[in-house]
N, CA, C and O atoms as a MOPAC input file, in Angstrom:
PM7 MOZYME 1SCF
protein

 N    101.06500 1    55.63800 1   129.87000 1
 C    101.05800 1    55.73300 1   128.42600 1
 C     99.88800 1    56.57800 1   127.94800 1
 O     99.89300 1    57.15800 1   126.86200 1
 N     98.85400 1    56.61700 1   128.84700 1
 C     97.57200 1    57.18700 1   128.53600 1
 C     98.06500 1    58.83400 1   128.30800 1
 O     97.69900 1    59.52300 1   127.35500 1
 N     98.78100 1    59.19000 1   129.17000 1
 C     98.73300 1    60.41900 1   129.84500 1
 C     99.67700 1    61.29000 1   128.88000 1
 O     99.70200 1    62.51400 1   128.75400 1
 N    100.39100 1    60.37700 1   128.27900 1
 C    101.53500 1    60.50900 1   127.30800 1
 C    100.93600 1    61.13300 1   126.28600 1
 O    101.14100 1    62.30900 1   125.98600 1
 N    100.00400 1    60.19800 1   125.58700 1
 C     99.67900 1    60.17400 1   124.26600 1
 C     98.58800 1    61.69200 1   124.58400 1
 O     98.61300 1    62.64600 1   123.80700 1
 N     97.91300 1    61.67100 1   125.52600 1
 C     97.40900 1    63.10200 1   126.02200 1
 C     98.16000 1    64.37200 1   125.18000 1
 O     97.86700 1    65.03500 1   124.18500 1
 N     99.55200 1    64.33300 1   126.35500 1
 C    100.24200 1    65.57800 1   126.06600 1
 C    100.65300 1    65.66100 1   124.57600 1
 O    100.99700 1    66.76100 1   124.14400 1
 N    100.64400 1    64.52500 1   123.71300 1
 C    101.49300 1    64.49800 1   122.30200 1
 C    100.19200 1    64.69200 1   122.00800 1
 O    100.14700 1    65.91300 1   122.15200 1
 N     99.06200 1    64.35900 1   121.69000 1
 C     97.85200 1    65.27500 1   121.58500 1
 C     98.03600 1    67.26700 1   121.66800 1
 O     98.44100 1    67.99100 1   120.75700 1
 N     97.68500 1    67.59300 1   122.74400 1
 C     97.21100 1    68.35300 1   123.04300 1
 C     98.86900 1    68.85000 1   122.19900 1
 O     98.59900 1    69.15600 1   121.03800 1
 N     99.87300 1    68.94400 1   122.38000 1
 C    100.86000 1    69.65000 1   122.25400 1
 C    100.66600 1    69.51100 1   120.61100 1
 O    100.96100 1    70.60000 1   120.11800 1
 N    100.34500 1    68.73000 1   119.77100 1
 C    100.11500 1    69.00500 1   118.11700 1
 C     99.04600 1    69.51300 1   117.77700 1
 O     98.97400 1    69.95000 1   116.62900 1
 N     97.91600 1    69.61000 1   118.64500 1
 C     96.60900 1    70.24200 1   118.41200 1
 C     97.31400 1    72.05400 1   118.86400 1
 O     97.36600 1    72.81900 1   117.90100 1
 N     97.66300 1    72.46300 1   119.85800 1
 C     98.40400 1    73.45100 1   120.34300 1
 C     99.55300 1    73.88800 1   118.67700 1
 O     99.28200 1    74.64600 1   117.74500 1
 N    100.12000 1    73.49900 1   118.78400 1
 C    101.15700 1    73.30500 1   117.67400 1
 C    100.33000 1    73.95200 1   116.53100 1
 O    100.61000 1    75.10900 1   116.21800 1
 N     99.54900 1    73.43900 1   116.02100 1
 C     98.46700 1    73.80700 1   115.07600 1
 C     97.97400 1    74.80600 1   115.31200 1
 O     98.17000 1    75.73700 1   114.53000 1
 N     97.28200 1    74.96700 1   116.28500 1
 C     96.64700 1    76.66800 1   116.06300 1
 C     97.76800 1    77.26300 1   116.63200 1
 O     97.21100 1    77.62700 1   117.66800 1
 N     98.75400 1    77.59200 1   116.74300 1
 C     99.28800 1    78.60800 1   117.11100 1
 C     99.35300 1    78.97800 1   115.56300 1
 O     98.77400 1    80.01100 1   115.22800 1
 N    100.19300 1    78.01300 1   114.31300 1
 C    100.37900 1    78.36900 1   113.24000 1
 C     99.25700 1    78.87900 1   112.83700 1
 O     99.38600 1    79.91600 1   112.18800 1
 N     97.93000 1    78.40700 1   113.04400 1
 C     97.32500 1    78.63900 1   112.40900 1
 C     96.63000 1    80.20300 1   113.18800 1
 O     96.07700 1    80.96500 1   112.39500 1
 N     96.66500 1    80.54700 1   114.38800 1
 C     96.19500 1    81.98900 1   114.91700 1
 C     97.05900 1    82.81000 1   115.19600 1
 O     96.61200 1    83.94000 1   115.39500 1
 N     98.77100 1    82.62200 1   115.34600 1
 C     99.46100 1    83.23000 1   116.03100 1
 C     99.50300 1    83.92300 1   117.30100 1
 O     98.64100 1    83.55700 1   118.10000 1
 N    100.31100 1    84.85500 1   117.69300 1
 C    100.26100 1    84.75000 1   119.11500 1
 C    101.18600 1    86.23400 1   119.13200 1
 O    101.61400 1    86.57200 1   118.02800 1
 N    101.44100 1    86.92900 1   120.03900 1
 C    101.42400 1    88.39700 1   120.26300 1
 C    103.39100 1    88.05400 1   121.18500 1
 O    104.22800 1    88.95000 1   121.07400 1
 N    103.68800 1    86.97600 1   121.81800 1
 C    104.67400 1    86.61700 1   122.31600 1
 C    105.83400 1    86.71600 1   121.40700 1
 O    105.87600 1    86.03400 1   120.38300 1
 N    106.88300 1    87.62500 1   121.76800 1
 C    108.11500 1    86.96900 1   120.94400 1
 C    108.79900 1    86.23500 1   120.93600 1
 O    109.07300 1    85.38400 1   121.78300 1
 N    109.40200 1    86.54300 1   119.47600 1
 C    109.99400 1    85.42100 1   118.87800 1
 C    110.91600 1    84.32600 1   119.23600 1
 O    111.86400 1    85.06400 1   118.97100 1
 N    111.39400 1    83.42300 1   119.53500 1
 C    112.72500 1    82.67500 1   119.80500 1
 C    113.68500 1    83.54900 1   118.84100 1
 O    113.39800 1    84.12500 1   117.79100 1
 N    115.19200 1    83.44900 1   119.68200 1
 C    116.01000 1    83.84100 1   118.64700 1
 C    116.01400 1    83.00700 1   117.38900 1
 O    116.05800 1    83.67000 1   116.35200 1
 N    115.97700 1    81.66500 1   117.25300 1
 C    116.00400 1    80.79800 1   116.49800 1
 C    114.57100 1    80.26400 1   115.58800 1
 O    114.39300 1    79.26400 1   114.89200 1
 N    113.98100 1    81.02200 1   115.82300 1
 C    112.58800 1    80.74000 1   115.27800 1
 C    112.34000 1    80.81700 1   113.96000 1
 O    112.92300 1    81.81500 1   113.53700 1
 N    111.65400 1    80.15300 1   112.93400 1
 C    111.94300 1    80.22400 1   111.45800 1
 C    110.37200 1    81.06800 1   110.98100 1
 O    109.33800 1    80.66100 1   111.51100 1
 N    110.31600 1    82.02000 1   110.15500 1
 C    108.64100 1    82.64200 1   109.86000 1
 C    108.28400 1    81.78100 1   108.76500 1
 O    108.95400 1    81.76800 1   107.73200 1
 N    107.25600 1    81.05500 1   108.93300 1
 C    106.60100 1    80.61200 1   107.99300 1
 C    106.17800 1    81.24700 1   106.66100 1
 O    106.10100 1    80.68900 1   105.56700 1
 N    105.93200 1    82.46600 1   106.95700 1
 C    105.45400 1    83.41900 1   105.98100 1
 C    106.65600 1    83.54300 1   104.90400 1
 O    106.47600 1    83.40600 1   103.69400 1
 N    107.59500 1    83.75200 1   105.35600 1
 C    108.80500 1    84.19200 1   104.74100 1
 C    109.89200 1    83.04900 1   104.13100 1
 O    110.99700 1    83.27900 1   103.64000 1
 N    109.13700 1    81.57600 1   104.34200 1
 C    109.59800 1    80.26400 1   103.64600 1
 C    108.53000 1    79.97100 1   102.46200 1
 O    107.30400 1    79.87600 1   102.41200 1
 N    109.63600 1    79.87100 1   101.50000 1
 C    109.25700 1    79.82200 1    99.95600 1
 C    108.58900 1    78.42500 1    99.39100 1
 O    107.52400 1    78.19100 1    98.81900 1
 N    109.98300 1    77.39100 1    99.91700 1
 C    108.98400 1    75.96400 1    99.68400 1
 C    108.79700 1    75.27800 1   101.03000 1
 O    107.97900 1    75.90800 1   101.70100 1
 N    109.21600 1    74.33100 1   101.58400 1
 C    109.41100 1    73.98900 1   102.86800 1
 C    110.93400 1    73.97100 1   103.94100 1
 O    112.11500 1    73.94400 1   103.59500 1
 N    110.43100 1    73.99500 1   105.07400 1
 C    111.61400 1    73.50400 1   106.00200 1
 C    111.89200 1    72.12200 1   106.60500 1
 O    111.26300 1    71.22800 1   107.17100 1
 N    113.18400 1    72.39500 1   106.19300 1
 C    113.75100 1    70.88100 1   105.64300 1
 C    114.42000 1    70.57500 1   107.15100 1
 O    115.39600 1    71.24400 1   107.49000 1
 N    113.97300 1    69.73500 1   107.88900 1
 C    114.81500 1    69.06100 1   109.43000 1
 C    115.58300 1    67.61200 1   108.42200 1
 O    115.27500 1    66.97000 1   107.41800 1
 N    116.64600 1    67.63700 1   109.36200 1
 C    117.40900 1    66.08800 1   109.01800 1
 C    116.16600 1    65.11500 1   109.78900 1
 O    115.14700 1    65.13300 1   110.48000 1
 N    117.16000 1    64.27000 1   109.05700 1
 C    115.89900 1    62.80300 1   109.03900 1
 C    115.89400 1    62.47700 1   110.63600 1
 O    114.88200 1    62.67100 1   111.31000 1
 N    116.88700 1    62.05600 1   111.09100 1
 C    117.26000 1    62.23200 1   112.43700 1
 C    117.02800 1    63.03300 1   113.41600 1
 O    117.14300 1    64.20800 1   113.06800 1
 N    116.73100 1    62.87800 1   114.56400 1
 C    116.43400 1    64.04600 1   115.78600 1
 C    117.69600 1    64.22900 1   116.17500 1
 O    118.26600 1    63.18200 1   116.48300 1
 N    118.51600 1    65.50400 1   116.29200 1
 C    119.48000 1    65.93300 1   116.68100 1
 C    119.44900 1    65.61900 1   117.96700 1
 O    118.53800 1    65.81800 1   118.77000 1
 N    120.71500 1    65.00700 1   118.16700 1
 C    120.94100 1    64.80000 1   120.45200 1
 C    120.36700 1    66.21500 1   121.10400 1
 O    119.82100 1    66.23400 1   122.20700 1
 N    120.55000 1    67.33800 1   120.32700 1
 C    120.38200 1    68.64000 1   121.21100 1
 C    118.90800 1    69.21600 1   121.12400 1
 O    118.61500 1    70.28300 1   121.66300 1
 N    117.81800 1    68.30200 1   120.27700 1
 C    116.51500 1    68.93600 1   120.18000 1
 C    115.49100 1    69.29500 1   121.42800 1
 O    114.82900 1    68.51000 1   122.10500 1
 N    115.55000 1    70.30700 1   121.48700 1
 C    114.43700 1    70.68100 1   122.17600 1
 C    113.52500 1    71.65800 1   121.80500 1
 O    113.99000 1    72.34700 1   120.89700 1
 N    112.20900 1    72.05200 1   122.20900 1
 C    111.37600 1    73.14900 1   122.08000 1
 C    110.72700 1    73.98100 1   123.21200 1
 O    110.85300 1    73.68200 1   124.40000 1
 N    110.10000 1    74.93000 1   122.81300 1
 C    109.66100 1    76.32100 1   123.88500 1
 C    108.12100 1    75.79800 1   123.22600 1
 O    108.52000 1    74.77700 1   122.66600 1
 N    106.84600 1    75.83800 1   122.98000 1
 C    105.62500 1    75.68100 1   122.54900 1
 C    104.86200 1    76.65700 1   123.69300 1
 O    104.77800 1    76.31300 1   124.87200 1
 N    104.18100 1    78.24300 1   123.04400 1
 C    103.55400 1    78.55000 1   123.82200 1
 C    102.09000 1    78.95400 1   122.90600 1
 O    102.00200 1    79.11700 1   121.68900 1
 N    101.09500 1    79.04100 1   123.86600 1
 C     99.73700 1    78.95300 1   123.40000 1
 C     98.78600 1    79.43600 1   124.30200 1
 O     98.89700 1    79.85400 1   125.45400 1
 N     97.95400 1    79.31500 1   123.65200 1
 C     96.52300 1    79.77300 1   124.20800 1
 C     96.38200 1    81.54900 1   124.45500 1
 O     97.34700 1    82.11200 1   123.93900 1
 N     95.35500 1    82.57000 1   125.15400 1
 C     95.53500 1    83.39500 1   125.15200 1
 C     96.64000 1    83.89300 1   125.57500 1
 O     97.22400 1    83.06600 1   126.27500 1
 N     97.41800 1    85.24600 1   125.43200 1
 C     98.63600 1    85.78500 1   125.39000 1
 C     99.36200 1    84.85600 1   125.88200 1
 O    100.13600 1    85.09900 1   126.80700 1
 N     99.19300 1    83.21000 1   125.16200 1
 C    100.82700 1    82.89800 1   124.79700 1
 C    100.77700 1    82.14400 1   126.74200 1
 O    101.60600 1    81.37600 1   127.23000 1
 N    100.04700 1    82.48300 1   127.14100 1
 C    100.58500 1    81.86100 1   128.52100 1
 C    100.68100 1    80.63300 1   128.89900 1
 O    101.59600 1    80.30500 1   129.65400 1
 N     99.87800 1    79.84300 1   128.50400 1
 C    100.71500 1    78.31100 1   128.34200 1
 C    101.84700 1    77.88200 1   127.68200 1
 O    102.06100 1    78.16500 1   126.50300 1
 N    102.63600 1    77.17100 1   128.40900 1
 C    103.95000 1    76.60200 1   127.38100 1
 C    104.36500 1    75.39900 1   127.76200 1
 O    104.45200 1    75.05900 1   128.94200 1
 N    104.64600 1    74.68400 1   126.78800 1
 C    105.30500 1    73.48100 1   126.77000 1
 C    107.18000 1    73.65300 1   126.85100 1
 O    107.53700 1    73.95000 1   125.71100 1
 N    108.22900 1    73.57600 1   127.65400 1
 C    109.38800 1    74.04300 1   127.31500 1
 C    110.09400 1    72.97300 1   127.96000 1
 O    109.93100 1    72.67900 1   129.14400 1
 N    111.06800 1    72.25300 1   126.98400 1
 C    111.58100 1    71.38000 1   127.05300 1
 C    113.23500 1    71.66600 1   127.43700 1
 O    114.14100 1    70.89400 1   127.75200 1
 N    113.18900 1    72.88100 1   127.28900 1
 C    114.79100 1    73.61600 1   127.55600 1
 C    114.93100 1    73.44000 1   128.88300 1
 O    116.02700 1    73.26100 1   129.41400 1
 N    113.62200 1    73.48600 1   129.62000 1
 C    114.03400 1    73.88600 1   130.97600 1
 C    112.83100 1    72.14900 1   131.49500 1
 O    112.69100 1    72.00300 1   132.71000 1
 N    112.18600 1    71.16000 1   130.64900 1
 C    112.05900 1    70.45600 1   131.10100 1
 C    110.60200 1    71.36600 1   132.05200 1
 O    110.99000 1    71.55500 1   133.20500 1
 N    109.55900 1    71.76400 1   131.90400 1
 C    108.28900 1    72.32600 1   132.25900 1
 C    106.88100 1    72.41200 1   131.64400 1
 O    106.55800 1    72.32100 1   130.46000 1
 N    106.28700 1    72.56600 1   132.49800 1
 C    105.03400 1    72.91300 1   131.59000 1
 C    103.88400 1    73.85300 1   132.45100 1
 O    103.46800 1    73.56700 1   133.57400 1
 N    103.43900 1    75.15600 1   131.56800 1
 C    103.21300 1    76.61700 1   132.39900 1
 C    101.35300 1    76.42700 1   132.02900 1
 O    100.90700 1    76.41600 1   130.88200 1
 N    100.63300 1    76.31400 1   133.09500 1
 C     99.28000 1    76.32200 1   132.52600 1
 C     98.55700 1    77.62700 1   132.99100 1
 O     98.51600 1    77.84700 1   134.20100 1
 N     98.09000 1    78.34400 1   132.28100 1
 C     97.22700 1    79.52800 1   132.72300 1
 C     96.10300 1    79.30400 1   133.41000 1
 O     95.12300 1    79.17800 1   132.67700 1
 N     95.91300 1    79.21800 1   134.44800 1
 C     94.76100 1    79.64300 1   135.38100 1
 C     93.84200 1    80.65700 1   135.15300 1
 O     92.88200 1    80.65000 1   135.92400 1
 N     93.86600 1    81.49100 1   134.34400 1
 C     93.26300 1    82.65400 1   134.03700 1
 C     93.10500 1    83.28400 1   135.24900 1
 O     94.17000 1    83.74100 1   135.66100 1
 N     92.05200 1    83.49600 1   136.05200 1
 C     91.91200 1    84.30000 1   137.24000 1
 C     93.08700 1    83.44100 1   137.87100 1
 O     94.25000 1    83.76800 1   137.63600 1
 N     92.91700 1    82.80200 1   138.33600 1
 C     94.43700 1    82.81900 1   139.16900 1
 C     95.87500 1    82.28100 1   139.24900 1
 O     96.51000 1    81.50000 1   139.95700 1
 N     96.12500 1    83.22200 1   137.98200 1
 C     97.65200 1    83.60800 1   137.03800 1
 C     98.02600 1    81.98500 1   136.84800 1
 O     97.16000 1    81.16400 1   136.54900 1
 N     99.39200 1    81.64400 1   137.05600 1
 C     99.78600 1    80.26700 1   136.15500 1
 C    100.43300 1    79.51200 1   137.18400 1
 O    100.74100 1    79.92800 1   138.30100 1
 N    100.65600 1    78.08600 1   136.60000 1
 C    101.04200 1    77.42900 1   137.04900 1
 C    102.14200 1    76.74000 1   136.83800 1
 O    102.16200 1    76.70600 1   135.60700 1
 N    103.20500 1    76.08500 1   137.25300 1
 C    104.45600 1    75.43600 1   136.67300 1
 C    104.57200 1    74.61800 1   137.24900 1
 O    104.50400 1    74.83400 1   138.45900 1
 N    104.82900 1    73.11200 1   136.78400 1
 C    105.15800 1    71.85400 1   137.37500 1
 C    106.59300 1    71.30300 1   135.96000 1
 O    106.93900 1    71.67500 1   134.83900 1
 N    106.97600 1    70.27500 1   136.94500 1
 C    108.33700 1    69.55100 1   136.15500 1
 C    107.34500 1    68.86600 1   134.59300 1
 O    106.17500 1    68.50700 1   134.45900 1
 N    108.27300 1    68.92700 1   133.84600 1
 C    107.56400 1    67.89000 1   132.78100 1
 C    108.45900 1    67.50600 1   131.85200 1
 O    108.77900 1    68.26200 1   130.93500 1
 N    109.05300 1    66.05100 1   132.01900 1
 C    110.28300 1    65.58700 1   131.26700 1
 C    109.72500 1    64.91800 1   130.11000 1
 O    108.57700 1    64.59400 1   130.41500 1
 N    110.02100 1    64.51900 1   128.80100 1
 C    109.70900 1    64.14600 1   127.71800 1
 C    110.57500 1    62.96900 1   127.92200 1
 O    111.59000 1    63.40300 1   128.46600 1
 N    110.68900 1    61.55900 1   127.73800 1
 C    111.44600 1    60.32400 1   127.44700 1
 C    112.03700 1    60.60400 1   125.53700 1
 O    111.42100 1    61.18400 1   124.64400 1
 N    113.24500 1    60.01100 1   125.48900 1
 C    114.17500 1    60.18000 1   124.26900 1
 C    113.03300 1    59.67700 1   123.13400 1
 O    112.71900 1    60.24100 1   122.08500 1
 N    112.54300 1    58.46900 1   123.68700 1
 C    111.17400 1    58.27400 1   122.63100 1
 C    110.09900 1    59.18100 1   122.22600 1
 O    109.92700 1    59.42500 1   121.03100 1
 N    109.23400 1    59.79000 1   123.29600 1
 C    108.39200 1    60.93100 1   122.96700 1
 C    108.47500 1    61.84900 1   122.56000 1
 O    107.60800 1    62.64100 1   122.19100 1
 N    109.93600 1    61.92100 1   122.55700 1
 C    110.59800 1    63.68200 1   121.98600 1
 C    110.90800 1    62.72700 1   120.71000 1
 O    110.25700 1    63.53800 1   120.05100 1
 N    111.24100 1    61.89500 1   119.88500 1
 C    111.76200 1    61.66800 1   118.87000 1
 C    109.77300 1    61.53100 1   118.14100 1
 O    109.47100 1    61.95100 1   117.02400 1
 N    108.87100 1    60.94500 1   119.00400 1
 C    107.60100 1    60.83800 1   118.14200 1
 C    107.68000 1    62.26500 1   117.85100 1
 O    107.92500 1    62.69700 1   116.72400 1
 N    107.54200 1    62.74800 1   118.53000 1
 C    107.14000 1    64.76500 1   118.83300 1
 C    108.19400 1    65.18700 1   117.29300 1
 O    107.70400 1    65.86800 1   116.39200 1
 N    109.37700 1    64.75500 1   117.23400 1
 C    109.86600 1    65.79400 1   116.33600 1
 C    109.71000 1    65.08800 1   115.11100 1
 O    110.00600 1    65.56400 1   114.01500 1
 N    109.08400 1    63.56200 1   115.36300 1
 C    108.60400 1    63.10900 1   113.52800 1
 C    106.94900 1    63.83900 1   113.51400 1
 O    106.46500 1    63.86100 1   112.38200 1
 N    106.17500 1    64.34600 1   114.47500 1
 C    105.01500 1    64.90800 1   114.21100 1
 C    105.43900 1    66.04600 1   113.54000 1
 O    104.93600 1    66.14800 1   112.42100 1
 N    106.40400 1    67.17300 1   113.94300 1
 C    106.69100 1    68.27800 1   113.80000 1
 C    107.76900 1    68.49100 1   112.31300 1
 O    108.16600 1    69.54300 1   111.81400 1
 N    108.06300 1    66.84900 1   111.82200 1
 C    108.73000 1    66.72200 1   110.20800 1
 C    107.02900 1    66.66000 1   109.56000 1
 O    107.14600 1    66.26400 1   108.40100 1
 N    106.44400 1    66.75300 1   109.68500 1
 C    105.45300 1    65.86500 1   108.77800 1
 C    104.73900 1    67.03600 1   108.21600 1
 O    103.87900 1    67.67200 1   108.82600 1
 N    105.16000 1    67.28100 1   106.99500 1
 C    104.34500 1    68.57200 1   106.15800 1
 C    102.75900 1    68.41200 1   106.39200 1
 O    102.06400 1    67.39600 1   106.42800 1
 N    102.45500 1    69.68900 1   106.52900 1
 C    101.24900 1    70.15800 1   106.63900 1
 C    100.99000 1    71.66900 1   105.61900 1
 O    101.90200 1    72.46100 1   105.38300 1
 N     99.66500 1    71.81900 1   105.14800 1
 C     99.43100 1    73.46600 1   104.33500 1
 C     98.37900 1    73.78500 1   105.09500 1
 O     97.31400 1    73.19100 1   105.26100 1
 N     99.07800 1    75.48300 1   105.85200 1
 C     98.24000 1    75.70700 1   106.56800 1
 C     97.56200 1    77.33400 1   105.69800 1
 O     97.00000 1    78.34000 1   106.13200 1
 N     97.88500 1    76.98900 1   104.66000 1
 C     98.02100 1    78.37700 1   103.64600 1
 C     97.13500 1    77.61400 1   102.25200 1
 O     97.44900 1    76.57500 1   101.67000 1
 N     95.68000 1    78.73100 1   101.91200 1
 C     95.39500 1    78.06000 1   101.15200 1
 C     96.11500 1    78.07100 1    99.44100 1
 O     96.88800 1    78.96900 1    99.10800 1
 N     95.89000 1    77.43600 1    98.90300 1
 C     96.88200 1    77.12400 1    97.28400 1
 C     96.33400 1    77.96900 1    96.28800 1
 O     96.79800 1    77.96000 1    95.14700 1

């Protein structure tokens, strides 16, 4: 549980500065620009059966959190990256996508 609350850490702290520094990696096809949303983005209340995410970070983007493929990519810097399995439980992915409903202004007013 320790190790859990870790990654749901680090993955909303991650989450955060990416919005908040961006990143040089492209886009998901499905990816929404913040810049270019007027009031907010609206998720159903519910976590869709099919939710998953890609989360990449840190310098050029080389860490990622990717739930599509069930992984997680850590940059080594000098010696390039790493990939191990990393499954999310139906619970942690449902905390994860009420962190990821929960308005935030990362733009000042």
């Amino acid at each position: 549980m320790k190790n859990t609350n870790l990654v749901l850490f680090v993955l909303i702290l991650s989450l955060y500065s990416i919005l908040l520094n961006g990143c040089d990696s492209p886009e998901p096809t499905n990816s929404i620009d913040l810049m270019d949303v007027e009031n907010e983005v609206l998720m159903p209340d519910e976590m869709p059966g099919d939710f998953n995410f890609s989360l990449k970070y840190g310098v050029g983007a080389l860490n990622e959190i990717n739930t599509f493929k069930n992984s997680y990519t850590k940059d080594l810097v000098e010696d390039g990256t790493i990939t191990t399995d990393l499954t999310f439980s139906k619970n942690e992915l449902r905390n994860i996508y009420s962190e990821m409903k929960r308005p935030f202004n990362i733009l000042p007013t």
